[in-house]
C-alpha positions as CSV (number, residue, x, y, z in Angstrom):
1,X,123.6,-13.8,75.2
2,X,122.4,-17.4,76.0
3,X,120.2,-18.1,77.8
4,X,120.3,-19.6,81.1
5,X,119.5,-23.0,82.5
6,X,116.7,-22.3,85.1
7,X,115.4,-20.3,81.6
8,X,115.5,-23.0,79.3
9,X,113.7,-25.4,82.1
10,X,111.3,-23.1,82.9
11,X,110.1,-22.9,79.7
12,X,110.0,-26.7,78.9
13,X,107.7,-26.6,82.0
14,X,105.7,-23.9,80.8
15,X,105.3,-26.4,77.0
16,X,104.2,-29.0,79.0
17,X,107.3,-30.4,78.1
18,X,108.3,-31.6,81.7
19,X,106.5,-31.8,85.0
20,X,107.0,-30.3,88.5
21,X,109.7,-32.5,90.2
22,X,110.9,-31.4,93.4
23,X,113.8,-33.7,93.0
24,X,114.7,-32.1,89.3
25,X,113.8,-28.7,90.8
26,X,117.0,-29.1,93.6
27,X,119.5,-30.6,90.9
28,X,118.4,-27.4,88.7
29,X,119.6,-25.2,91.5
30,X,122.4,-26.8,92.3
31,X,123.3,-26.7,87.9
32,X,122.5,-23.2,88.0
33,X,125.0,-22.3,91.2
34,X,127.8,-23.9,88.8
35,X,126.9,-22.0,85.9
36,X,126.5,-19.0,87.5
37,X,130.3,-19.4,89.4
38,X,131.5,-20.4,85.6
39,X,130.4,-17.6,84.3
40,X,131.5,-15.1,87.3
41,X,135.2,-16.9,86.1
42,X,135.3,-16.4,83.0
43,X,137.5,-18.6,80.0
44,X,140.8,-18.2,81.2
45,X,143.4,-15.8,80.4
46,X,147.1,-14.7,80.9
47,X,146.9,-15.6,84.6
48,X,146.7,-19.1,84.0
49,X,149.8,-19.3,82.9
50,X,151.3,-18.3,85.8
51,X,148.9,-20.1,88.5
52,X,146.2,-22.9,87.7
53,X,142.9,-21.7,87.8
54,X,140.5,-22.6,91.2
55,X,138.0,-25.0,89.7
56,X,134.4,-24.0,90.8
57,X,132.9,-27.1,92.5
58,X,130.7,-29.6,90.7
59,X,128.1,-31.6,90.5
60,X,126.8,-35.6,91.1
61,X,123.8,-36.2,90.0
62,X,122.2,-39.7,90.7
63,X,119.5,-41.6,91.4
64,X,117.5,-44.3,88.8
65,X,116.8,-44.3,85.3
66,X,114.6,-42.4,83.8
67,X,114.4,-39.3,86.2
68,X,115.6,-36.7,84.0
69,X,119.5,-36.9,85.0
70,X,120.7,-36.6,81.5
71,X,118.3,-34.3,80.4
72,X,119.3,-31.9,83.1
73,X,123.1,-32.4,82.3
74,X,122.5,-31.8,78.6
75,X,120.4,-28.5,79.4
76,X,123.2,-27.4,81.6
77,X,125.8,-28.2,78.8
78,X,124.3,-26.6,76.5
79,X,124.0,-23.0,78.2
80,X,127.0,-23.7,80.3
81,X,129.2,-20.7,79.8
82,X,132.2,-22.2,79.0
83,X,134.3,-22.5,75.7
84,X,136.2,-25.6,76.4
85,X,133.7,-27.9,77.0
86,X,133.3,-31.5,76.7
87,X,130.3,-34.1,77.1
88,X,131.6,-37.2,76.9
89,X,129.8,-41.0,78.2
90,X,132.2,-42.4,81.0
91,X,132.8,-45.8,79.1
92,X,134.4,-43.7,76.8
93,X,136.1,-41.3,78.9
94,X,138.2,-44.6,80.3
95,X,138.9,-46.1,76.9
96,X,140.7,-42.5,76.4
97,X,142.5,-42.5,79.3
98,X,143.8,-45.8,79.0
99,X,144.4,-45.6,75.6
100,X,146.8,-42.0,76.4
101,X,148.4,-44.0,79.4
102,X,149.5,-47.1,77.2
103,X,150.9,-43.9,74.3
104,X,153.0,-42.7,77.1
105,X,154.3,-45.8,77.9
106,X,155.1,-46.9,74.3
107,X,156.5,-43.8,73.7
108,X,160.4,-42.1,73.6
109,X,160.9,-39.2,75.1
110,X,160.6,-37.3,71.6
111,X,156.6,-38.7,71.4
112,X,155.8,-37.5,74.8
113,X,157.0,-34.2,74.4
114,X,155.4,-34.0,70.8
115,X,151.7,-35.4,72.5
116,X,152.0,-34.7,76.2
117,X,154.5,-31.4,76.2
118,X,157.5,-30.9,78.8
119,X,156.7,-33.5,81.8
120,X,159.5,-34.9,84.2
121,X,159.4,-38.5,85.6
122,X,157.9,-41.9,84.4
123,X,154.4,-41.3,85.8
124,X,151.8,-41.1,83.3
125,X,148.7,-40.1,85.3
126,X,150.0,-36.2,85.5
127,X,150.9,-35.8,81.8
128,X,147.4,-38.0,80.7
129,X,145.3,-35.3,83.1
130,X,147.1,-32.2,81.9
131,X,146.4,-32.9,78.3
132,X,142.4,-33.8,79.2
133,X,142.6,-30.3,81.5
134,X,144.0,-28.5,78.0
135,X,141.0,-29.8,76.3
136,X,138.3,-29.5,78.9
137,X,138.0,-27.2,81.3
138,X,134.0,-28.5,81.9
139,X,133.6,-32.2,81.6
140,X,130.6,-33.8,82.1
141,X,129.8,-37.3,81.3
142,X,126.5,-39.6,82.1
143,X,126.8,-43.0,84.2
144,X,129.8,-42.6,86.0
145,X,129.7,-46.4,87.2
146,X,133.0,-48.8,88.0
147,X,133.4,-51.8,87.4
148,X,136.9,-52.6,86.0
149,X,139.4,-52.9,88.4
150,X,142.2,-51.0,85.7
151,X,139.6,-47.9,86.0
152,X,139.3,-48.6,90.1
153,X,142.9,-48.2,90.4
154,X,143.9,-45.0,88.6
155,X,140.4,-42.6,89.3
156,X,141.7,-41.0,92.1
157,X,145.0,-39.9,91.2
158,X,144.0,-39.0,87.8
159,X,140.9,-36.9,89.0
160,X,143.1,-35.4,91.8
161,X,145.4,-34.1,89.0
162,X,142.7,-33.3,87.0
163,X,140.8,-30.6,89.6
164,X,144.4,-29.4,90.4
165,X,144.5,-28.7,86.9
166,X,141.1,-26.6,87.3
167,X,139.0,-29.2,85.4
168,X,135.3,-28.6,87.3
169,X,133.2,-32.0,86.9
170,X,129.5,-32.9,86.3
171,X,128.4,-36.2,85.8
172,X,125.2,-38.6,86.3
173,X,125.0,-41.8,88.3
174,X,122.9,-44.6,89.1
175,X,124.4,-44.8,92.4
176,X,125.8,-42.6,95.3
177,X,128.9,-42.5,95.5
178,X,130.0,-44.1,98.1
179,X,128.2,-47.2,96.2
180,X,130.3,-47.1,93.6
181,X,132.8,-50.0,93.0
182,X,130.8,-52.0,95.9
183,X,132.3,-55.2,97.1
184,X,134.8,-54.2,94.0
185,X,138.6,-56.3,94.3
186,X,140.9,-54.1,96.1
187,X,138.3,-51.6,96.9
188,X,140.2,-49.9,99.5
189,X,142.1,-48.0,97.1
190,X,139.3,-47.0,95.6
191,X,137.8,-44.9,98.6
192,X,140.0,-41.9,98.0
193,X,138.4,-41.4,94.6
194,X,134.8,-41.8,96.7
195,X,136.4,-38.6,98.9
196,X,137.1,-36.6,96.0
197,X,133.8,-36.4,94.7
198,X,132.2,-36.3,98.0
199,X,134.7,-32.6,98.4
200,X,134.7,-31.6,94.7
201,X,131.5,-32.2,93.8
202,X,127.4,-31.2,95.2
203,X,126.2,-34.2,95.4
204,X,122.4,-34.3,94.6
205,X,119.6,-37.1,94.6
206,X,117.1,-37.2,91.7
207,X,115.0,-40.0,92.5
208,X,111.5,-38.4,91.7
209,X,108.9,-40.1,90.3
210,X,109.3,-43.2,87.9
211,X,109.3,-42.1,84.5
212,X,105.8,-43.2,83.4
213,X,106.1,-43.3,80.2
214,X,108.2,-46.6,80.3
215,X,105.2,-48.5,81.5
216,X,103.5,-47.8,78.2
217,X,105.3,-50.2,76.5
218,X,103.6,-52.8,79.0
219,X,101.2,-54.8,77.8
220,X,102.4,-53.5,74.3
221,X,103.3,-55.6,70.7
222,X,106.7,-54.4,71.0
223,X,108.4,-56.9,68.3
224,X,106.3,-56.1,65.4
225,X,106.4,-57.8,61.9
226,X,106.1,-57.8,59.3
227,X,107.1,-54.1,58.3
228,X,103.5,-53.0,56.5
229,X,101.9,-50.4,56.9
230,X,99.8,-51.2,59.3
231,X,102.0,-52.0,62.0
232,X,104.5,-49.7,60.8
233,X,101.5,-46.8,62.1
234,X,102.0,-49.0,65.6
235,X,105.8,-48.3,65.3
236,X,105.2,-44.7,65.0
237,X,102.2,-44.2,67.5
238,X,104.6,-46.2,70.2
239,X,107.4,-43.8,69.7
240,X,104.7,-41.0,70.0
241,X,103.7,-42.2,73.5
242,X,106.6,-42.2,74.5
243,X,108.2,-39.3,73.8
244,X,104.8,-37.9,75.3
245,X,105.4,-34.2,73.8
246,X,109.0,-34.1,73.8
247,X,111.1,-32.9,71.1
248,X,113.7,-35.0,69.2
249,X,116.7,-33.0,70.5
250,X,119.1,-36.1,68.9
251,X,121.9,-37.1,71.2
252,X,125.5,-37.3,70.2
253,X,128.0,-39.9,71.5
254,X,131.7,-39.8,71.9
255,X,133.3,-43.0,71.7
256,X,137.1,-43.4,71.7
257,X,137.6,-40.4,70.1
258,X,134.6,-40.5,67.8
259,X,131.2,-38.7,67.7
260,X,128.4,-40.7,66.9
261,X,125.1,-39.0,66.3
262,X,121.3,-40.0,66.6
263,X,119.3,-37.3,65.2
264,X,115.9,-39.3,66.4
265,X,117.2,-39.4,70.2
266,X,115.9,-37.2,73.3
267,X,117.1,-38.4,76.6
268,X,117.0,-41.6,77.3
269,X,115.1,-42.9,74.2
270,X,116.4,-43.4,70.8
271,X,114.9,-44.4,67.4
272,X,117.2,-45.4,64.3
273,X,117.2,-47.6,61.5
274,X,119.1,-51.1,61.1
275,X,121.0,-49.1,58.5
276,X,122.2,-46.9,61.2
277,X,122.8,-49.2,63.8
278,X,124.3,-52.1,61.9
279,X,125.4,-51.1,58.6
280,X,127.4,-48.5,60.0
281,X,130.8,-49.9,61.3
282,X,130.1,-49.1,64.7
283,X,131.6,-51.5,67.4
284,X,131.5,-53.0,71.1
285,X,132.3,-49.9,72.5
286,X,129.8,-47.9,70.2
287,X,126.7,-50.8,71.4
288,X,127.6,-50.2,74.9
289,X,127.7,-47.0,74.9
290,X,124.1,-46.8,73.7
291,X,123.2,-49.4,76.0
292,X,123.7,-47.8,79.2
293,X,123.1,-44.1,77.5
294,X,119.5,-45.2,76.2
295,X,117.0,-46.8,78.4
296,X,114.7,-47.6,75.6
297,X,115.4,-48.2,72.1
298,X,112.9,-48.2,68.9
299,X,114.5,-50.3,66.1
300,X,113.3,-49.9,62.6
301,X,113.8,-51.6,59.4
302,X,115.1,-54.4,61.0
303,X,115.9,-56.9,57.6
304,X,115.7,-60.6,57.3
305,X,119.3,-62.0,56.4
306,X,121.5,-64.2,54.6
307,X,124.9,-65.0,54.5
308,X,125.8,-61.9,52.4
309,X,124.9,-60.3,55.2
310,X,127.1,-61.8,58.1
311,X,128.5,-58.6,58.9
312,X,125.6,-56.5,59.7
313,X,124.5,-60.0,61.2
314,X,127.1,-59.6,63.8
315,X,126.7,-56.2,64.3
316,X,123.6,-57.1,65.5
317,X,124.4,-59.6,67.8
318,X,126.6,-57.5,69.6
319,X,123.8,-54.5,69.9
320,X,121.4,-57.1,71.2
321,X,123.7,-58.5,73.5
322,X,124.3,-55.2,75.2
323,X,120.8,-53.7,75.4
324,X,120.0,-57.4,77.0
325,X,122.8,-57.1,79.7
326,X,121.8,-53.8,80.5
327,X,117.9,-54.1,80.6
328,X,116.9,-51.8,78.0
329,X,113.9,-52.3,76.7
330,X,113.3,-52.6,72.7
331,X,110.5,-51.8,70.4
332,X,111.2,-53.7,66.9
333,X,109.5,-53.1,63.0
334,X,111.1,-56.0,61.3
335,X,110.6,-57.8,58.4
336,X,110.2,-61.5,60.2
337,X,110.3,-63.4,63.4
338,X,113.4,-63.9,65.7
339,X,113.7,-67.3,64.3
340,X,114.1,-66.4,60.5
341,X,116.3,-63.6,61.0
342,X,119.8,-65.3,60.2
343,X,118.8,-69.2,59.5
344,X,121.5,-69.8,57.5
345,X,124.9,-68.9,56.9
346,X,128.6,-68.4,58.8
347,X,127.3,-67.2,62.3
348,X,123.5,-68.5,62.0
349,X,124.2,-71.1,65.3
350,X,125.4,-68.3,67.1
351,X,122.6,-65.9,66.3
352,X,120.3,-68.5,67.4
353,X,120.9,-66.9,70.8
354,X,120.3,-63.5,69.4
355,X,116.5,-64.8,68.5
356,X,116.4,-66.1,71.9
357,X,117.1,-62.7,73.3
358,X,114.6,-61.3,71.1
359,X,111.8,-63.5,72.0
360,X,112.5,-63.2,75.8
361,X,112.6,-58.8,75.4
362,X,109.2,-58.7,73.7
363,X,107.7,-60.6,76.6
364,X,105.9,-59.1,79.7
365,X,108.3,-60.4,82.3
366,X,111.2,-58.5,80.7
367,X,109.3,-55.2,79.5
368,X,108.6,-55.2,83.6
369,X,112.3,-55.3,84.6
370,X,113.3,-52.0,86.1
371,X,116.4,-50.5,85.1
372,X,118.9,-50.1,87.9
């Protein structure tokens, strides 16, 4: 039998793993309330054919980064006694959703019957929740945040479907929720989503302490170069510090349909090669996604390059450009300066912004940003 969440953090506290938090201690009981009411359910069985199952209520957790949000949601996840489960980042949830809304629309009545079953009407909000419900009866994602009007505008009807469908939600915030979508266009049809979660959801504050070990990278080399030995020891004792005991649990997102996993990732820190980052075909989606999932982000092997290279150059680019925008900070072994990165080649005049960006996250007013 697995074991169960106030176990498993119980025992990180007892390997120094964590500390006391009062704040973490009242989102674990909350968590555990859930998992104990999921488990008192059961998966579900002939019944649920013939009514929709009662979805336990869920839980909101928010407050700043680097509180312990995510790691709470992943313990939960991981013990949570469900079979058809789903963690999934927000960003990508949408691109989902919108992507199975536009299918519906595109499609004959033969392509919605084959992808969404028997549905009546033009709508496509019911038919898009009842296929997420069929896959998910858990869903949890991190940084439930709104920005886009097209999101604004469709939450609260698809969410209403989706808890009549017996879908029970967790997710993590930076904000309440009656912040979210502030001063947003049209934000009065927003509120009824703002409702829902208020009635569906516990809705919990974790705004304990500030995670310390961010402020070890002040006052740090965080752009080192070149890649010797030497500095590549600095690379390693930085990670060290601040990971301050922690395991490397590795951390797997789902982007539009894909999983994408960091093996060297525990919460919200993440350490992977340029290889991984920028010879893989990830994508704007992808970048974002690790933006707003990782707070800080330890790149290694970072190459100087040349025209040959444009590729990975714009790769790069784009994953700068998103940790910049969201205020991670970034610890960097390369091979040279900012500057002679990319100096020549299609795309060199644009990366000279990239080099900018660089230069301006190594220094002490940016590694003293906090996160909101």
């Amino acid at each position: 039998m697995a074991q169960t969440l106030r176990t498993a953090y119980s025992q990180r506290l007892e390997r120094g793993e964590l500390k006391p938090d009062a704040a973490q201690a009242q989102a674990v009981e909350a968590l555990s309330r859930l998992e104990s009411e999921l488990n008192s359910h059961g998966e579900p069985g002939f019944l649920t054919f013939l009514k929709k199952p009662k979805a336990p209520r869920g839980v909101y957790l928010w407050g700043p980064v680097g509180r312990g949000k995510s790691m709470l949601m992943d313990l939960f996840f991981e013990e949570a006694p469900v079979e058809k489960k789903r963690r999934i980042h927000f960003y990508a949830f949408m691109a989902q959703v919108h992507g199975l809304i536009d299918q519906w629309r595109k499609g004959d009545a033969a392509e919605r019957k084959r992808v969404f079953g028997t549905n009546k009407g033009d709508d496509p909000i019911g038919p898009t929740a009842a296929l997420l419900a069929s896959e998910a009866r858990l869903l949890c994602f991190d940084e439930l945040q709104v920005t886009d009007i097209a999101d604004a505008m469709i939450l609260g009807r698809l969410f209403e479907f989706l808890f009549e469908d017996g879908v029970t939600l967790v997710c993590t915030s930076n904000r309440p929720p009656e912040d979210l979508y502030k001063d947003g266009l049209n934000r009065q049809l927003f509120v009824p989503f703002i409702d829902l979660i208020k009635q569906k959801t516990d809705v919990v504050g974790v705004r304990g302490p500030v995670d310390f070990r961010q402020d070890r990278l002040r006052g740090q080399e965080v752009y080192l170069q070149p890649a010797d030995a030497p500095r590549r020891a600095r690379f390693d004792t930085l990670w060290a510090d601040m990971l301050d005991g922690a395991p490397e649990t590795g951390v797997t997102l789902e982007v539009l349909g894909r999983k994408v996993r960091f093996p060297r990732a525990t919460g919200g820190l993440l350490r992977a090669t340029f290889d991984d980052l920028c010879v893989q075909p990830l994508g704007p989606p992808d970048y974002l996604a690790i933006a707003q999932q990782f707070h800080t982000v330890f790149l290694e092997d970072l190459p100087a390059l040349n025209k040959n290279r444009r590729n990975e150059a714009r790769r790069l680019v784009t994953l700068i450009d998103s940790l910049y925008e969201a205020d991670a900070k970034l610890v960097v072994l390369a091979e040279a300066e900012p500057d002679d990165l990319y100096p020549s080649g299609d795309g060199a005049f644009e990366f000279e912004r990239t080099a900018s960006r660089l230069q301006e996250m190594r220094s002490a007013a940016y590694l003293a940003k906090v996160r909101d």
